[in-house]
N, C-alpha and C positions, 0 to 999 in steps of 0.2 A: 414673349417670355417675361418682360420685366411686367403685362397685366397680371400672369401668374403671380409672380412673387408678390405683388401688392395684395392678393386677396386673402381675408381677415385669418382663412384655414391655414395656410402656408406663413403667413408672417409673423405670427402669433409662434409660432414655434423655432420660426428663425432666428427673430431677435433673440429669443428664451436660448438658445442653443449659444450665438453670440455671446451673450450676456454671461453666460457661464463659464465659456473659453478663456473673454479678457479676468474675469474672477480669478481663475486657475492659475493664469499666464502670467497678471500682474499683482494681483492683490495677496490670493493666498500662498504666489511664492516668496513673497515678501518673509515669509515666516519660516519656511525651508531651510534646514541646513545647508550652509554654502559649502559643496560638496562636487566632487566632479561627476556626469554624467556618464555612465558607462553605456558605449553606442551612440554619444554625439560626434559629430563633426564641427571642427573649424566654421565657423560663418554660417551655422544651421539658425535658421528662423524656429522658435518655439522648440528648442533643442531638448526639451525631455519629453517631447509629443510623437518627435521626429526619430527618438531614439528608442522609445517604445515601440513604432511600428518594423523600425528595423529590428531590433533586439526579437520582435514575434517572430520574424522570419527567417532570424537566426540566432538560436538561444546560446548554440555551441559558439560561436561567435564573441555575444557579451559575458559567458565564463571565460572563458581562455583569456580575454583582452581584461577582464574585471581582475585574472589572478596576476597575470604579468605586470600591468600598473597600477595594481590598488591591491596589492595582497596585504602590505602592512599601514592599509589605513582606508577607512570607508569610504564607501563614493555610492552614491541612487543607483538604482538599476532597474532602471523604468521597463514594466511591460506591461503591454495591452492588457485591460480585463485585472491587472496586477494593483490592489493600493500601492501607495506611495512605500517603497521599499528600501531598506537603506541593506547595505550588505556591508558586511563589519569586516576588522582583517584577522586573518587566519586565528591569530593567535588569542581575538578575544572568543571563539567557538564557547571554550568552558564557560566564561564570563556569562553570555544567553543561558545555558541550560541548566545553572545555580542560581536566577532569579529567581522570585517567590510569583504567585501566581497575579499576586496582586499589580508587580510592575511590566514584568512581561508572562504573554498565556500563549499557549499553542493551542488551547481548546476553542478558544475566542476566534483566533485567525483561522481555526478548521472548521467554524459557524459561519464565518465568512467565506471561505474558498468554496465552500460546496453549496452556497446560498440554502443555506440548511432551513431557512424561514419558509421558501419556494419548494426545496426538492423531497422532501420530506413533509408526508402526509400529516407526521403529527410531534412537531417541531419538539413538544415536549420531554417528548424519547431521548433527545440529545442533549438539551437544558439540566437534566435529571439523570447521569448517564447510569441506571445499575448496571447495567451489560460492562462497563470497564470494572466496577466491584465484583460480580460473577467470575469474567476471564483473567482478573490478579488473584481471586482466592482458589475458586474451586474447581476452573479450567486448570490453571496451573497447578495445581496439586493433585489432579487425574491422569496428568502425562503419562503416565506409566500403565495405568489400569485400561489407558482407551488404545495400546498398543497394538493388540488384538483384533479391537474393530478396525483399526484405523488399516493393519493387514488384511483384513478378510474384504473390505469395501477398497480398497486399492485394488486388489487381485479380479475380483468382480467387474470395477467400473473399467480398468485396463481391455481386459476381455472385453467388452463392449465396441471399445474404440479401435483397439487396435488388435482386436483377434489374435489368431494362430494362425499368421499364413507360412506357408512351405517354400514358398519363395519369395524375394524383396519385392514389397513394393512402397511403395509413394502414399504417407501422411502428412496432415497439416497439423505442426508440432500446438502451436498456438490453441485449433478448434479443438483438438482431441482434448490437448492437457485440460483447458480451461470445464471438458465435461467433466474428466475423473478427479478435478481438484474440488469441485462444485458436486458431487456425491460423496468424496470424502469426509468433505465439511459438514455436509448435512448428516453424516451418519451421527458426528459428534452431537452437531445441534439438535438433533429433533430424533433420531435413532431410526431403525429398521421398520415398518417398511417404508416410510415417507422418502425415504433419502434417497430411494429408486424410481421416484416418481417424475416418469419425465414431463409433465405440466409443470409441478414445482422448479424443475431443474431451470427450465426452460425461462418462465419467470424469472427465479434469481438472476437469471445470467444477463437476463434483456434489462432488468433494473440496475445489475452494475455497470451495464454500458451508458444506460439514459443519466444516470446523476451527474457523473465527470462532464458528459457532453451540454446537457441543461445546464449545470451552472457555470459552465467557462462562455456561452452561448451569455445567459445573464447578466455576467461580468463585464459584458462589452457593452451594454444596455445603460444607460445614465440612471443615475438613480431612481430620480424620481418616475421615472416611465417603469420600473422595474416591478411591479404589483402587476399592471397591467397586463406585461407581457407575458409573466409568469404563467396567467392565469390558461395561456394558451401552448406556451413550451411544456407546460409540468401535466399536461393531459394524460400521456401515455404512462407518465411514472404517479400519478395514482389509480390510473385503472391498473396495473401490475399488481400496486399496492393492496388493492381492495379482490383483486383473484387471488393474490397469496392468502390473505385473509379467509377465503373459502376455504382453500383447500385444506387447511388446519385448522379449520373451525373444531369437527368434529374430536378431530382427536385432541386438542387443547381442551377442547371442554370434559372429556374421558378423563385425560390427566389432571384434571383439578378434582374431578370428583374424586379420583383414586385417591388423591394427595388425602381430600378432609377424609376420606374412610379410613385411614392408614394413621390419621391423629387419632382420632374416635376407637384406636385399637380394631379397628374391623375390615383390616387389608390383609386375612392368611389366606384368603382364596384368590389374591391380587397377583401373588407370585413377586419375582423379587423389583424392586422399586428401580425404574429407570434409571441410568446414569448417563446423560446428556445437557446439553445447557437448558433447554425448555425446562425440565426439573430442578436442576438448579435453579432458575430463574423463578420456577413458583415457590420454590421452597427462600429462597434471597427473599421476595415478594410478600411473603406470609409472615416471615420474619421480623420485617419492617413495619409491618400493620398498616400497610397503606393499599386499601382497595383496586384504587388506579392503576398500580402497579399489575396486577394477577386480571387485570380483563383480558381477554380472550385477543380483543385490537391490539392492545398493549405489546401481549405476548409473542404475538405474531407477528409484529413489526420489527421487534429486535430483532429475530431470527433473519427475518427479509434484512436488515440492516447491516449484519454478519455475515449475510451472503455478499453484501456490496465490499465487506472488509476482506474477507478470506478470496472473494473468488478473481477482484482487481490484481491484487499485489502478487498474489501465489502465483497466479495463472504467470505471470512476466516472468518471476524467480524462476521459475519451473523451465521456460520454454527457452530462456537464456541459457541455462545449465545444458539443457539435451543440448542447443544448437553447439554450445561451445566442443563438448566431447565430439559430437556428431563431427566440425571440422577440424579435428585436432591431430591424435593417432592413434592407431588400435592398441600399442601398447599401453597408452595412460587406460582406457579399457580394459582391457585386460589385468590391468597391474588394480585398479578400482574393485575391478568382477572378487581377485585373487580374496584380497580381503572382506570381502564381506560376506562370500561362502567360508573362507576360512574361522570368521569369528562367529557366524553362523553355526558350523559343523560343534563349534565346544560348547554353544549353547543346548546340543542337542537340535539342530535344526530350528528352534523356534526364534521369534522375535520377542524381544521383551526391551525394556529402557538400558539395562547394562550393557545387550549387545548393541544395541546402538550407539551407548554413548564412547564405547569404544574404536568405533569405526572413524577414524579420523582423516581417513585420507575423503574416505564419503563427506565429510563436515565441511573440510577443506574446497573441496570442488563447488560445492553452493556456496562457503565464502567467498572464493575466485571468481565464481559464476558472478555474484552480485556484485560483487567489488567493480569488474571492468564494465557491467551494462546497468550498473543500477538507475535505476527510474528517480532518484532524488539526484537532480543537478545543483540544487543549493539547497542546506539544509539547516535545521534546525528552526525552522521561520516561527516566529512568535511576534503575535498584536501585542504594543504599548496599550499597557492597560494602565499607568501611571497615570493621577488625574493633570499632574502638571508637567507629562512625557517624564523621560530619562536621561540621566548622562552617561554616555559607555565610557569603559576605565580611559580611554584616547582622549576625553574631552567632547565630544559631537553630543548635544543635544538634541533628539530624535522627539517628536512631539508624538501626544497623546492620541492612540487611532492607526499611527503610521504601522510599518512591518518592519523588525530585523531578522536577519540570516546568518547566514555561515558560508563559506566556501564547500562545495562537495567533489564535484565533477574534475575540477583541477587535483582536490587531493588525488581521490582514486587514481589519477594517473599520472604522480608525482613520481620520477624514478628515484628521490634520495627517500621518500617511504617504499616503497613499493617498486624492488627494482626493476627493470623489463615490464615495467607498468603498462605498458599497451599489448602486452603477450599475456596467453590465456595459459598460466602457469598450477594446472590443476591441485596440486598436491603444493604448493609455495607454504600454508601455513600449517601442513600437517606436519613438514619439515622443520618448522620455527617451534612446533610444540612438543617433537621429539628432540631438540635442541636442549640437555640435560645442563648445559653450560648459562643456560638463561634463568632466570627463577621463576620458578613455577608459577606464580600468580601472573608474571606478564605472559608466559607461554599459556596457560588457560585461555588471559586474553583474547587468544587468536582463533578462538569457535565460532563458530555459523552465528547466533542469536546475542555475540557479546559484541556490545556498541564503546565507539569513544570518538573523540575530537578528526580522528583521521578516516573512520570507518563508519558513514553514517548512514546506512541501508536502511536501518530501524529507529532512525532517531536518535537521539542522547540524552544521558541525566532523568531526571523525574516523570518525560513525558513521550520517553520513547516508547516504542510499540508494547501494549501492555499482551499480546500472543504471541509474540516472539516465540517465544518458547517454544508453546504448540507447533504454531506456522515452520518453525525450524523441523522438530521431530517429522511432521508430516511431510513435507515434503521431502525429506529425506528417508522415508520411507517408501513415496511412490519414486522417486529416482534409483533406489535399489531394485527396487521390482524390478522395472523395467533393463536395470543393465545385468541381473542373473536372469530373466526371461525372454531377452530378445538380443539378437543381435542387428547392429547400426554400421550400415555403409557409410566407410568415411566420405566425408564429400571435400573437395575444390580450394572450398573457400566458405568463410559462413556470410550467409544474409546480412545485409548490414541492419543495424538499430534506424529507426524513425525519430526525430524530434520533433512535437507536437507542443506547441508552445514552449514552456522550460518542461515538459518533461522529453524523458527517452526511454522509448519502447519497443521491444522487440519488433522483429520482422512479421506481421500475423498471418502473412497468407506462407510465411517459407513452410516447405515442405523437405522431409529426409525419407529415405530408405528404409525401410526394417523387417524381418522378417522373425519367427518362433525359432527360438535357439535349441539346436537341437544336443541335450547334457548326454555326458559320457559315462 
């Protein structure tokens, strides 16, 4: 054993491994804020090494213990794969999401979490984001016009997954939702007929599993070995990248040509001009006079990119919300169904933005839904981008490179906000918003896509989710579908959530009852 260790291949990387440990251990904590560790022990040897690997194996663990003794004042919160993290207390939340981009950034620490250098074929896409310019101007101000698709590609993709049967049987809320949120999405992005394509679908869906896993995989990896490795974990997530690429070759290059004939005055036989992001995005692209932008890879990437944004996050939202009602009672169903045939019925049957935005007990129930299972356990994380770090309003000096957070997971189930905060209280802020005694702007506060210091699903301040919006209306429109077209055996008890490092995620293999709802 010990001729092993001595030869040049093995020792050569042990000292190197060494050498970096006592670095970390002794030298560069010299410079750390003296701060308590959240997940150390008493008499732990290398106690933020120690408490990282505990903290991996139990995240609900280092929140719970982080809000009890360190709610009103910072402490590390070491995790594997995790830079160096400092979690602030409760009350400086606003403090993070009104710095300028210069001192603290969440764009920086989302190049870093997703090793966006490695997991992404063409890093540039993200350096250069137009895809956030497109979905703050002209996604969000289509909400209303894509109501229609956004019903006709629900109704379609549902039927796919989960038929018309006659009697109950047994789905997987997770696999189905995550197809029909993943046709949804694509109808908006790229339009009819692509958005039915099960190659494409099929792709997206295997690319937004490989990034989260590749780079949390990477994160564990020492820096400097981190090229190397990439080059053999990232294999599957550019062959995706470069078959998504095919499949929309052709018609990406249709759409550019339509685009210049239609400047040139020579699009009356084109018929009317697509309205999707790919259009958007060549028409953003054109706009800006930058080449790069409108190439055919370019174009294509984003889309695939959009698919890792829409099909991740929704898919959870989504499958949260049915499990909750699924173990809940028939009457919150029932009382949900009531309303949204009934504001249905005045709209004349049809869907459009009004009747939805009236449906408040439906809004309600995806807020609840997120509220109690949401996927952010600490939120608001942003890289010191400071060249000489930051001081937070407490005093702590946090150095340049480091991460700060927020508390999340403890708010969401704070009984003095949120009372009966571990109960799945369906309609809790449709109640708070017919509340005529409160004023109006704090009861608006309480809709599905509106963020603040207590309620952080979507992020806060400047750099929260810039599809909220969308992501809100959408899925709350395949959640209506499915509770005027089918009916849901209640069940037992719901599935429990997963925590997988600091996140928490649905159950994905639970499955519920359902069967074609037969109207009267």
């Amino acid at each position: 054993m010990i001729e092993l260790l001595m030869r040049p291949a093995v020792l050569g990387p042990a000292v190197a491994l060494v050498a970096f440990l006592i670095h970390q251990c002794v030298v560069a904590a010299r410079e750390w804020p003296k701060l308590p560790i959240i997940g150390a022990r008493k008499g732990d040897w290398f106690p933020y090494y120690r408490a990282a690997l505990r903290n991996l194996l139990d995240f609900k663990a280092a929140v719970l213990e982080a809000d009890e003794k360190y709610r009103d004042q910072a402490a590390h919160i070491p995790l594997l794969g995790l830079p160096q993290t400092v979690l602030l207390p409760r009350s400086e939340t606003p403090w993070i999401t009104e710095q300028p981009d210069s001192v603290l950034n969440g764009h920086v620490r989302a190049i870093e979490d997703l090793q966006i250098e490695y997991t992404v074929t063409d890093p540039s896409l993200i350096h250069k984001p137009l895809h956030s310019k497109v979905i703050t101007t002209s996604l969000t101000s289509q909400i209303g016009n894509l109501v229609p698709d956004v019903v006709d590609e629900t109704a379609w993709a549902v039927e796919q997954v989960w038929g018309s049967p006659t009697e109950y049987q047994d789905v997987c809320v997770y696999d189905t939702m995550r197809k029909v949120i993943g046709h949804v999405s694509n109808r908006v992005f790229v339009g009819k007929p692509h958005c039915r394509n099960p190659v494409l679908l099929e792709v997206g869906m295997a690319y937004a599993q490989d990034v989260p896993l590749v780079s949390t995989l990477l994160k564990m990896v020492w820096r400097p070995l981190r090229p190397l490795v990439a080059l053999f974990l990232t294999i599957p997530i550019h062959m995706r990248t470069r078959r998504f690429r095919k499949i929309l070759w052709s018609a990406i290059e249709q759409r550019l040509a339509d685009y210049d004939a239609r400047q040139q005055g020579l699009g009356e036989k084109l018929g009317p001009e697509p309205n999707d992001f790919l259009q958007w995005s060549i028409k953003h692209a054109k706009d800006v006079g930058d080449p790069y932008q409108w190439k055919i890879e370019a174009l294509a990437d984003r889309i695939l990119l959009l698919n890792f944004a829409a099909i991740h996050t929704s898919s959870f939202a989504l499958t949260n919300a049915i499990l909750e009602l699924a173990a809940s009672k028939q009457e919150y169903i029932d009382e949900l169904r009531a309303e949204i045939e009934g504001i249905l019925a005045e709209h004349g049957g049809q869907w459009n933005k009004r009747a939805l935005a009236r449906m408040q007990k439906l809004d309600s129930v995806m807020r609840e839904a997120s509220r109690l299972n949401s996927f952010v356990t600490i939120g608001v994380m942003r890289a010191v981008t400071a060249k000489d770090g930051v001081v937070t309003p407490s005093g702590v000096k946090i150095p340049h490179g480091w991460n700060v957070a927020g508390h999340s997971y403890p708010v969401f189930h704070d009984e003095n906000i949120y009372p009966g905060a571990n109960e799945f209280r369906p309609f809790r802020f449709a109640e708070q918003r017919a509340d005529e005694s409160i004023e109006y702007v704090k009861r608006a506060a309480k809709a599905f896509a509106t963020t603040s210091p207590d309620y952080l699903a979507f992020g806060h301040g400047r750099e929260a989710c810039p599809g909220r919006f969308f992501a809100s209306n959408e899925l709350k429109l395949i959640l209506a579908h499915l509770v005027v077209n089918y009916d849901i055996e209640i069940m037992k008890s719901r599935p429990r959530n997963m925590w997988i490092g600091l996140n928490r995620v649905p159950p994905l293999k639970a499955t519920i009852r359902i069967k074609r709802r037969v109207k009267s």
